[in-house]
Backbone bond lengths (Angstrom), bond angles and torsions (degrees), N, CA, C in turn:
res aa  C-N    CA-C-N  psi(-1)  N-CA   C-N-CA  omega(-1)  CA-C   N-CA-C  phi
1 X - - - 1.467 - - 1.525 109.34 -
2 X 1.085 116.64 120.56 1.468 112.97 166.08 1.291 146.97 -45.65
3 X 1.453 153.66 160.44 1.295 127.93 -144.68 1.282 96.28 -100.06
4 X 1.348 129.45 -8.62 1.652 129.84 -161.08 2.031 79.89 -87.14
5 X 0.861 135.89 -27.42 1.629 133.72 -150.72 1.831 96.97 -86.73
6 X 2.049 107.50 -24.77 1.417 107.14 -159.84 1.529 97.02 -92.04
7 X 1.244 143.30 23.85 1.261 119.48 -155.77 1.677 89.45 -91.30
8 X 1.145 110.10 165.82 1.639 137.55 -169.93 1.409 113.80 -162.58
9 X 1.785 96.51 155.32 1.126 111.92 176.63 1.477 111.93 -121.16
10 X 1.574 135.94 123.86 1.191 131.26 158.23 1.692 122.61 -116.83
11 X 1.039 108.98 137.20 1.483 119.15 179.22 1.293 126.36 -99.83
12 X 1.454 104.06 111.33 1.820 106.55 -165.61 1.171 118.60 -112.72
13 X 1.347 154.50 160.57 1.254 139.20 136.87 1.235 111.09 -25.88
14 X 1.533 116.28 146.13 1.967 124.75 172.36 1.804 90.44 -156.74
15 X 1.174 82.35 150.26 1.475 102.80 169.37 1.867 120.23 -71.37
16 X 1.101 104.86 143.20 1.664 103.64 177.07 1.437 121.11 -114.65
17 X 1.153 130.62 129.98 1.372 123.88 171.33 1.165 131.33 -127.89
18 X 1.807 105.05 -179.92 1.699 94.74 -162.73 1.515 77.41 -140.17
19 X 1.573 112.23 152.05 1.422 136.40 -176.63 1.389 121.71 -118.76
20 X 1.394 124.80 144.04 1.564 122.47 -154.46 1.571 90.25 -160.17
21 X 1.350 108.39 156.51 1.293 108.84 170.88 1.773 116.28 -70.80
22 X 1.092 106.66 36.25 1.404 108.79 172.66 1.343 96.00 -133.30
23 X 0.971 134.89 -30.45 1.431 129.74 170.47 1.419 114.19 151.68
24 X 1.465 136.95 -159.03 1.322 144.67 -161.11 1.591 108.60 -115.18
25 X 1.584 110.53 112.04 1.601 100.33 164.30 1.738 105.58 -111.12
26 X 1.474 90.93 169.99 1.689 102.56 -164.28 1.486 98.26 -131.11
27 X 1.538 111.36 130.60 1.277 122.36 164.86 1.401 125.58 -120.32
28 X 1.265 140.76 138.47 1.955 139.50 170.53 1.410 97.91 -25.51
29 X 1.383 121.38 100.01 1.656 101.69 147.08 1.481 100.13 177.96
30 X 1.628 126.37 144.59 1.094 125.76 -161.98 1.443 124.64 93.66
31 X 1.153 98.06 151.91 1.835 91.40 -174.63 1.928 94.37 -123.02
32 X 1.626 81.21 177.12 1.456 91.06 -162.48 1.808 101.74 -128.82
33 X 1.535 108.76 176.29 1.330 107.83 -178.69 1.153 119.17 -148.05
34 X 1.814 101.38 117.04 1.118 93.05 -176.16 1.973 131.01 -126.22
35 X 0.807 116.08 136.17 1.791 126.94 -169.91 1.166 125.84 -90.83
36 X 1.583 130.74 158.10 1.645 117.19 154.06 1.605 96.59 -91.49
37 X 1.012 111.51 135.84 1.435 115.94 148.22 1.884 123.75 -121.71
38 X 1.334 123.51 168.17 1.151 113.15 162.40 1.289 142.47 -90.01
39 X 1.352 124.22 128.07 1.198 121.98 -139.79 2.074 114.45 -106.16
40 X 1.172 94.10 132.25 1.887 89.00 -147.86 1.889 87.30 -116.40
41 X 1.739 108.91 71.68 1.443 125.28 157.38 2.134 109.60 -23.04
42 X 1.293 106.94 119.23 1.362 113.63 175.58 1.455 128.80 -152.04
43 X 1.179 125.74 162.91 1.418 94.76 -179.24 1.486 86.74 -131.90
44 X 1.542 98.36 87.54 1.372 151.33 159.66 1.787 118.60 -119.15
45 X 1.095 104.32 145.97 1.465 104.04 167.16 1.811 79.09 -142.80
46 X 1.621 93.01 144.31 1.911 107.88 -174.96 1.357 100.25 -118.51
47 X 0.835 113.18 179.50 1.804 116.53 179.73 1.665 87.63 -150.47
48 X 1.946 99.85 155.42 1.044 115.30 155.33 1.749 135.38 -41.10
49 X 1.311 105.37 80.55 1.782 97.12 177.36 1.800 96.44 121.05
50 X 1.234 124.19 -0.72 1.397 122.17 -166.94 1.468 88.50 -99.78
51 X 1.729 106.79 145.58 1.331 134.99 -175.98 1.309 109.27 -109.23
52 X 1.321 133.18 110.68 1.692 141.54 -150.92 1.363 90.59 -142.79
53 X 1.789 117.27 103.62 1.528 104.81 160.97 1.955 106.43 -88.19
54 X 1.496 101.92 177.16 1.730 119.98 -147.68 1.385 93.63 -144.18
55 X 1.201 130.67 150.05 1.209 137.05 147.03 1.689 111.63 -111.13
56 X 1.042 114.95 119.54 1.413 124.81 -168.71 1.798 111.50 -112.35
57 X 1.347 124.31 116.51 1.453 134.22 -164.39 1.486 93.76 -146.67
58 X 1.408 144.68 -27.59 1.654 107.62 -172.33 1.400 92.76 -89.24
59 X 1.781 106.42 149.88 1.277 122.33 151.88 1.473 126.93 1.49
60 X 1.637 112.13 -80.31 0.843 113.22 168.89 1.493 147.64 -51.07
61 X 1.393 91.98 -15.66 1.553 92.38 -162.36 1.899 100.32 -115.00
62 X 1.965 107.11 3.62 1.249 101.56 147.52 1.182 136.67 -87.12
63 X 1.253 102.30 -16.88 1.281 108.58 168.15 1.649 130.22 -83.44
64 X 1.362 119.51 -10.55 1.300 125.52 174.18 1.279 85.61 -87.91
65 X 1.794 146.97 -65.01 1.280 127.48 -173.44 1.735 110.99 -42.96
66 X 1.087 121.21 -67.00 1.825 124.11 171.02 1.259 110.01 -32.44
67 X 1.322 131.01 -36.93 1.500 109.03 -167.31 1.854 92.40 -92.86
68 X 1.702 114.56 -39.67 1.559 112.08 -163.20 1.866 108.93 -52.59
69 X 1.899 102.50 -25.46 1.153 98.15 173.51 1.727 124.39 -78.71
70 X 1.272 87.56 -32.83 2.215 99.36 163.20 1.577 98.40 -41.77
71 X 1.181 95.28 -57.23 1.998 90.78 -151.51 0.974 104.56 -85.56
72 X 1.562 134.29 -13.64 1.292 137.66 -172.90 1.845 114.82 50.29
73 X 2.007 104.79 59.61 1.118 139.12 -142.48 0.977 97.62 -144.88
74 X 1.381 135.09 139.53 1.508 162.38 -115.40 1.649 101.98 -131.35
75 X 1.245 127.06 153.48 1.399 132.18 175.97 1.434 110.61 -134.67
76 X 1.516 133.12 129.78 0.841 147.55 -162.09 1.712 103.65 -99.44
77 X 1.753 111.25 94.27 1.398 127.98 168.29 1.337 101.22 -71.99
78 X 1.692 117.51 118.81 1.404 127.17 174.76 1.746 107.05 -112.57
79 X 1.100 113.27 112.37 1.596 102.26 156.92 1.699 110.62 -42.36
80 X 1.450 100.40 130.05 1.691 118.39 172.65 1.593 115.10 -75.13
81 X 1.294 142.25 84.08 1.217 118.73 -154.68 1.564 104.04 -98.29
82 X 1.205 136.10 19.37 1.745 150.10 -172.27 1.708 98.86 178.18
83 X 1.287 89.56 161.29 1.507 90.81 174.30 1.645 126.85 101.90
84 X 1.493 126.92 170.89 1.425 129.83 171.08 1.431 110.71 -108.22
85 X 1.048 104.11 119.95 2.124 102.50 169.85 1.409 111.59 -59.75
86 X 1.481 127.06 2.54 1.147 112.16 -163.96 1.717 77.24 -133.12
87 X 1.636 96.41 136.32 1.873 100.84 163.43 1.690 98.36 -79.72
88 X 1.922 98.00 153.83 0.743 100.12 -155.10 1.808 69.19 -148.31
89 X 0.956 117.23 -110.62 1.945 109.05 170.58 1.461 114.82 -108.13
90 X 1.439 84.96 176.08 2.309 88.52 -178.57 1.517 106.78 -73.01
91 X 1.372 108.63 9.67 1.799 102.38 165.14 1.627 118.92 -88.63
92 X 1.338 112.42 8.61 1.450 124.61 -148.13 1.911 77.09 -107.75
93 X 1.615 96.75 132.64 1.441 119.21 162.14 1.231 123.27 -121.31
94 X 1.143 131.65 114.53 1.432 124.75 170.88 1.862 107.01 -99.75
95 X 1.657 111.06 157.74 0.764 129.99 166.44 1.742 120.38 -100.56
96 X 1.444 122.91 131.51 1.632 100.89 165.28 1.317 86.99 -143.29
97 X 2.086 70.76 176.70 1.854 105.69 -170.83 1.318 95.60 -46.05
98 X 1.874 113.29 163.31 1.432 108.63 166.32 2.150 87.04 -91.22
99 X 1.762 146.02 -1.36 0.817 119.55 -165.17 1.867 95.52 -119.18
100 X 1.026 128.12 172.48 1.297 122.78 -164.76 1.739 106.52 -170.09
101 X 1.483 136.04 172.38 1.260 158.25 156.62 1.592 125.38 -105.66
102 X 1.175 89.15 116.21 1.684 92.51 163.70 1.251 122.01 -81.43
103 X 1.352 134.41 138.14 1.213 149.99 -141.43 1.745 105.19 -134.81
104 X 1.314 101.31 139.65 1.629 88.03 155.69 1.602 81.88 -157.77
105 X 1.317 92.08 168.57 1.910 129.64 -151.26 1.540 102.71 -92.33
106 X 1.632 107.85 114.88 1.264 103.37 -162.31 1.645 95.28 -94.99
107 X 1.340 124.18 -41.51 1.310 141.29 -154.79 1.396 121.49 -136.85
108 X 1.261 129.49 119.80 1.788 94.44 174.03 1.934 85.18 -135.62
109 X 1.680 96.00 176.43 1.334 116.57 173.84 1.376 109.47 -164.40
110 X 1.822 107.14 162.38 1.367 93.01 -147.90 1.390 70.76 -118.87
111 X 1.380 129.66 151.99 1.203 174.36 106.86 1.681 117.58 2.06
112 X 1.661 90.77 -92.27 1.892 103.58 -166.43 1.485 87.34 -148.69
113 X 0.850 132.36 -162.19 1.949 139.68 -156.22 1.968 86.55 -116.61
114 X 1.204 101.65 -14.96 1.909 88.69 174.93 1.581 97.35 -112.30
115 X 0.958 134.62 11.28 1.151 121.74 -175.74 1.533 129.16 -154.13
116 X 1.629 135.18 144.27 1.204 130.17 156.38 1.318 141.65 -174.01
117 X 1.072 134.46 -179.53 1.330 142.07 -108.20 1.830 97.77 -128.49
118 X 1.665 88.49 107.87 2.153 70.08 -179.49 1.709 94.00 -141.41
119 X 1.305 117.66 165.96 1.613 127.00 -171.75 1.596 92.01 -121.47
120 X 1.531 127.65 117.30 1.289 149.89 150.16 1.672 109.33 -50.56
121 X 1.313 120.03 150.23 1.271 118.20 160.07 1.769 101.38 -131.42
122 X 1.169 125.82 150.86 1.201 110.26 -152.23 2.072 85.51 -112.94
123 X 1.651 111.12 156.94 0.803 125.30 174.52 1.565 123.80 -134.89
124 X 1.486 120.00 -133.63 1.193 110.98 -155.35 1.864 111.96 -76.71
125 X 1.158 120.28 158.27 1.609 91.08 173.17 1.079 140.48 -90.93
126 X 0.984 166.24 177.52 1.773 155.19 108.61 1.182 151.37 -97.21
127 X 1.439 122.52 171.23 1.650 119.25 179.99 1.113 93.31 -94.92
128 X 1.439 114.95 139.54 1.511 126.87 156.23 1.342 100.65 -78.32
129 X 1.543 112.92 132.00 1.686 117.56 165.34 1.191 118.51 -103.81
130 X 1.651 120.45 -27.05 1.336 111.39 159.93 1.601 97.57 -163.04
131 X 1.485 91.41 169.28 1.774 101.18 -166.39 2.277 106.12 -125.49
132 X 1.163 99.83 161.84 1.038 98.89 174.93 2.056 108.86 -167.88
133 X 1.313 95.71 155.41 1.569 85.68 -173.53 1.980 95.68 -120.35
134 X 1.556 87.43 139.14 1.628 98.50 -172.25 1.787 98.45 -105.62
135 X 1.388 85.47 169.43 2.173 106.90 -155.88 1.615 105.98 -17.50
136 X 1.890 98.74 -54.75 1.636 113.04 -156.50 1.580 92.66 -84.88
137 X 1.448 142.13 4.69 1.040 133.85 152.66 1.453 106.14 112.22
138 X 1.269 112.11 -16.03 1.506 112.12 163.75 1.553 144.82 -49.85
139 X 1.412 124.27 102.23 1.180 152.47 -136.49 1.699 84.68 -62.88
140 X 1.316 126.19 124.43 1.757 114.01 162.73 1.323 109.03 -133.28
141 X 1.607 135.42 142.60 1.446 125.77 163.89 1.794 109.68 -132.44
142 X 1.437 88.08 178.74 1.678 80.49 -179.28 1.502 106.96 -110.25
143 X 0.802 122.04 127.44 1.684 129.88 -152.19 1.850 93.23 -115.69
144 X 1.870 89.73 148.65 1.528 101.74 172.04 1.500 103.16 -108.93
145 X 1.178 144.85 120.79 1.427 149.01 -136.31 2.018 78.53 -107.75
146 X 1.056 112.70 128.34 1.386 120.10 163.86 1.644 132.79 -83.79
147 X 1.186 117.08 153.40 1.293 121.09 155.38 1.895 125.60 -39.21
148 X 1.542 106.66 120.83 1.675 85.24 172.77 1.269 108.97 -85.29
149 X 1.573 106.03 -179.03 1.912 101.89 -165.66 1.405 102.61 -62.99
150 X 1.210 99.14 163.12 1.895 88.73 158.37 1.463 114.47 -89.29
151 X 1.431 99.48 158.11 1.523 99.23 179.17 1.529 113.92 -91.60
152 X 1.592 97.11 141.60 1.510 134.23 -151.24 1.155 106.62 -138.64
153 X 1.803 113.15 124.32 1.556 117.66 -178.24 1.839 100.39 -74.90
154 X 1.385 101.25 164.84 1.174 90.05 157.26 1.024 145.38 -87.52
155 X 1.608 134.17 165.28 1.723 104.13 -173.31 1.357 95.11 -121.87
156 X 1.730 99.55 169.00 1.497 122.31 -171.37 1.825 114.57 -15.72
157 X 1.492 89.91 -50.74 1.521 107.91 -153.87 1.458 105.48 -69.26
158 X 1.331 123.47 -33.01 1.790 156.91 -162.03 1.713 87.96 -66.45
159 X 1.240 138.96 -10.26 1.701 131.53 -131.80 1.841 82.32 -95.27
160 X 1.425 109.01 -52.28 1.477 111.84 -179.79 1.204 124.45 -59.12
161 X 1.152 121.23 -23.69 1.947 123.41 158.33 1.187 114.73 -84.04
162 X 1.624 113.78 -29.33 1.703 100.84 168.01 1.731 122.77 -47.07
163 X 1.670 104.50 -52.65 0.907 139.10 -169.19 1.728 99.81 -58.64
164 X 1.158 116.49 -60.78 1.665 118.40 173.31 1.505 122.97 -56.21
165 X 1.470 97.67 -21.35 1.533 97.64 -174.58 1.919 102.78 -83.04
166 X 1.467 109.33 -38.57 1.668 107.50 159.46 1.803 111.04 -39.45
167 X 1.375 97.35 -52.61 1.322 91.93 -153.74 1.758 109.36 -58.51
168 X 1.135 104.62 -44.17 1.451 137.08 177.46 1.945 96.68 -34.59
169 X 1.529 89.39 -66.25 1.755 102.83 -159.01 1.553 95.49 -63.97
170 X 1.561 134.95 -30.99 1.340 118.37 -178.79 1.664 107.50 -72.87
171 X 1.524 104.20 -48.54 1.671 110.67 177.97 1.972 111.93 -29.15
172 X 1.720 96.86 -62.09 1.247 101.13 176.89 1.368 140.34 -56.31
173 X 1.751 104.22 -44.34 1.757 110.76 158.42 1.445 109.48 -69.20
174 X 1.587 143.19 -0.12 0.903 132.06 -171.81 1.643 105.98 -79.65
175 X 1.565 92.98 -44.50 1.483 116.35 156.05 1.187 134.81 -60.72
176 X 1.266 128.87 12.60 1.570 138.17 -164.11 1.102 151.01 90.13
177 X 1.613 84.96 -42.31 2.019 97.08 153.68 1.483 138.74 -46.05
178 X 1.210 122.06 134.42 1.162 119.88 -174.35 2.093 107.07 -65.67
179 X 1.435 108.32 149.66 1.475 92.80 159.44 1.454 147.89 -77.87
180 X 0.943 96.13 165.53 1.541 97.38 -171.18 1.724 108.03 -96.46
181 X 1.232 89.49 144.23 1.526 99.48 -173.61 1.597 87.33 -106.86
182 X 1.942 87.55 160.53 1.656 89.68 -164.03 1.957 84.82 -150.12
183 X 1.245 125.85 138.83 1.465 110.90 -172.25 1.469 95.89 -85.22
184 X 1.607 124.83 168.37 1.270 101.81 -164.76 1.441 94.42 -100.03
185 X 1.469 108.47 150.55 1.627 108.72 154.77 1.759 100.31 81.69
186 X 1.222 114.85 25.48 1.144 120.15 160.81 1.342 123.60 -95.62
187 X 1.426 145.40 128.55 1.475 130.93 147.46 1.158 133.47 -59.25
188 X 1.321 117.40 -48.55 1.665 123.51 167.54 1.578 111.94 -41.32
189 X 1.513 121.80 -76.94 1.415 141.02 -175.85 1.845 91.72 -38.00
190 X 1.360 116.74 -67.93 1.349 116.61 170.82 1.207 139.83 -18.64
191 X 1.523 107.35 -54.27 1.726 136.68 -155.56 1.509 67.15 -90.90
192 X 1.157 149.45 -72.41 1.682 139.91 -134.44 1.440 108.65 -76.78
193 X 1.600 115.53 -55.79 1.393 113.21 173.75 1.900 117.49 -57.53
194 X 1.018 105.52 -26.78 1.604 97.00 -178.01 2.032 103.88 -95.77
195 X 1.237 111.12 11.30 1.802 124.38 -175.59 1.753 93.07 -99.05
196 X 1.607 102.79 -28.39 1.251 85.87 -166.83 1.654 107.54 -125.20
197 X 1.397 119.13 18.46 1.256 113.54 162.15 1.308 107.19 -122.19
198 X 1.593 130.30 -3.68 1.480 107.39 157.21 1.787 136.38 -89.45
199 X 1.214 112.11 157.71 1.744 102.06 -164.53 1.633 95.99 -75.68
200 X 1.555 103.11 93.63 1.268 98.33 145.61 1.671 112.87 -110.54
201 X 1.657 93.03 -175.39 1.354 109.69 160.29 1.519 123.82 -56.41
202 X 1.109 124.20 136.54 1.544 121.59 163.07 1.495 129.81 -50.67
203 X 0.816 110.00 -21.40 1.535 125.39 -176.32 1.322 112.44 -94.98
204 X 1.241 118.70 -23.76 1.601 136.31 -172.58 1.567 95.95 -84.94
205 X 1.420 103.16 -44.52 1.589 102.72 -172.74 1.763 104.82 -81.57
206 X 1.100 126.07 -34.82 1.392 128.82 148.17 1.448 115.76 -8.75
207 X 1.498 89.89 -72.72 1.968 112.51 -178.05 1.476 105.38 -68.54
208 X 1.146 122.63 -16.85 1.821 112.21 168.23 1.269 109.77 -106.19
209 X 1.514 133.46 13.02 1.214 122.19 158.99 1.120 125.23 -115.94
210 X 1.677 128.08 8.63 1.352 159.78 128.11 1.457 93.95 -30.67
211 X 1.410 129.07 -71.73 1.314 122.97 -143.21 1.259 114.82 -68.63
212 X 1.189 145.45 145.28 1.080 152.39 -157.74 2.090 111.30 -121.13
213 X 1.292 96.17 -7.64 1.540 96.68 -177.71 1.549 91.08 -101.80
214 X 1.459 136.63 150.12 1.697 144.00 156.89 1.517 106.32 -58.14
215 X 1.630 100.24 -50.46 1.684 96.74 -176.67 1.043 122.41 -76.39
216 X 1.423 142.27 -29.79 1.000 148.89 -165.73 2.219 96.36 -82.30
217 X 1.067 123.11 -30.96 1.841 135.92 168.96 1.576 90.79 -53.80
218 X 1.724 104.44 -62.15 1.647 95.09 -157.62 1.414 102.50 -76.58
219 X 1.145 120.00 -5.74 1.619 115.93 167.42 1.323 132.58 -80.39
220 X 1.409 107.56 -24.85 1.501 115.03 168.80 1.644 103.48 -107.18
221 X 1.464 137.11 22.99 1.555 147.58 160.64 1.857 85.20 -86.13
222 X 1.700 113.74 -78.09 1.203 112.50 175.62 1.455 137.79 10.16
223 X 1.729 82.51 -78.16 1.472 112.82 -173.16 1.868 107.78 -79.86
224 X 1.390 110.00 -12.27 1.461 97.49 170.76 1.319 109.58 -69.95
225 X 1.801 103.73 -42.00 1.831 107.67 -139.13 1.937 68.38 -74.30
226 X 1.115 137.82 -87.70 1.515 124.88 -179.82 1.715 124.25 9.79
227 X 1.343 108.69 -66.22 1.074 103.34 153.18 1.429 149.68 -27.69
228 X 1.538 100.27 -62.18 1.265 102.53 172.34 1.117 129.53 -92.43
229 X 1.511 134.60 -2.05 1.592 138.87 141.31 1.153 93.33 -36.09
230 X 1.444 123.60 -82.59 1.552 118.78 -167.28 1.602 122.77 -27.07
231 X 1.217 101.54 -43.34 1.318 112.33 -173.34 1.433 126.26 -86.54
232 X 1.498 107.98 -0.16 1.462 114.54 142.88 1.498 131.07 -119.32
């Protein structure tokens, strides 16, 4: 049976929390949801609301785009943390994040008759709980779909990343890009657009899309851009 035929819903206990400018506590309550989806290994990290085009050519991974557009069904963007994005033989191991983005397909275009061209929009996140690879080699796990942050004003201190993220969005349309919209007076929306237009490391951005508090993202964004003044 195909993997688009296995999807499910289970309802578990999950923890709930509440956010403060001191940070995030968690208490028993609420349930959670969890799915298989297919899981598309990258060495990408996506954020909520970020637009990532792909060029898509193996087998497999036209056909999980073809069916996600049938079902009008979500794809699970995993940071690659070891490994080749491209199969190569059954000696090939990849490693991934245990945290990840669900995706769904904003745009596509076709290329050449082996190949094509589609733009992700990124959505809610999840834990992978376990993984498995089916006949045609396609990566699938059953994912616990998470809580989004809660929404959080910004505070006093937040004013200097607001301010960079302007600067950023003219730099970039100055360059061609369209702008980025940002809701106002959000932390979350904040912490993501400035996670994903400054040159960090992949792995760094990994570790800020793990986090589950807004303030505690713009606190370790902070302490990067800090960093690297220093370092010139």
């Amino acid at each position: 049976m195909a993997w688009y035929h296995l999807w499910f819903i289970v309802l578990s206990l999950e923890e709930d929390y509440s956010c403060g400018s001191g940070g995030c506590n968690t208490k028993p309550l609420g349930l959670a949801l969890m799915v298989e989806v297919p899981l598309f290994p990258l060495k990408l990290v996506l954020f909520n609301r970020s637009l990532f085009e792909l060029e898509i050519f193996e087998p497999r991974y036209l056909k999980m785009v073809s069916v996600a557009l049938a079902n009008e069904s979500g794809i699970g963007i995993v940071y690659l943390a070891s490994g080749s994005e491209v199969y190569k033989n059954s000696d090939d191991s990849i490693e991934l994040a245990k945290i990840g983005t669900l995706s769904s397909i904003k745009h596509t275009e076709v290329v050449d008759e082996s190949r094509i061209r589609i733009v992700v929009e990124g959505g809610a996140k999840f834990r992978v709980l376990s993984t498995w690879t089916e006949d045609d080699r396609l990566n699938m796990g059953l994912v616990d779909i998470l809580r989004d942050d809660a929404k959080l004003p910004l505070r006093t201190k937040d004013e200097e990343l607001a301010q960079m993220f302007d600067q950023l969005n003219e730099f970039r349309n100055a360059e061609g890009h369209p702008k980025m919209t940002l809701e106002n007076n959000n932390a979350s929306a904040l912490s993501f657009r400035l996670a994903e237009m400054l040159p960090m490391a992949m792995e760094f951005r990994q570790t800020l899309l793990e986090l589950d508090d807004p303030y505690r993202r713009l606190d370790r964004i902070q302490r990067w851009v800090q960093n690297e003044k220093r370092r010139d």
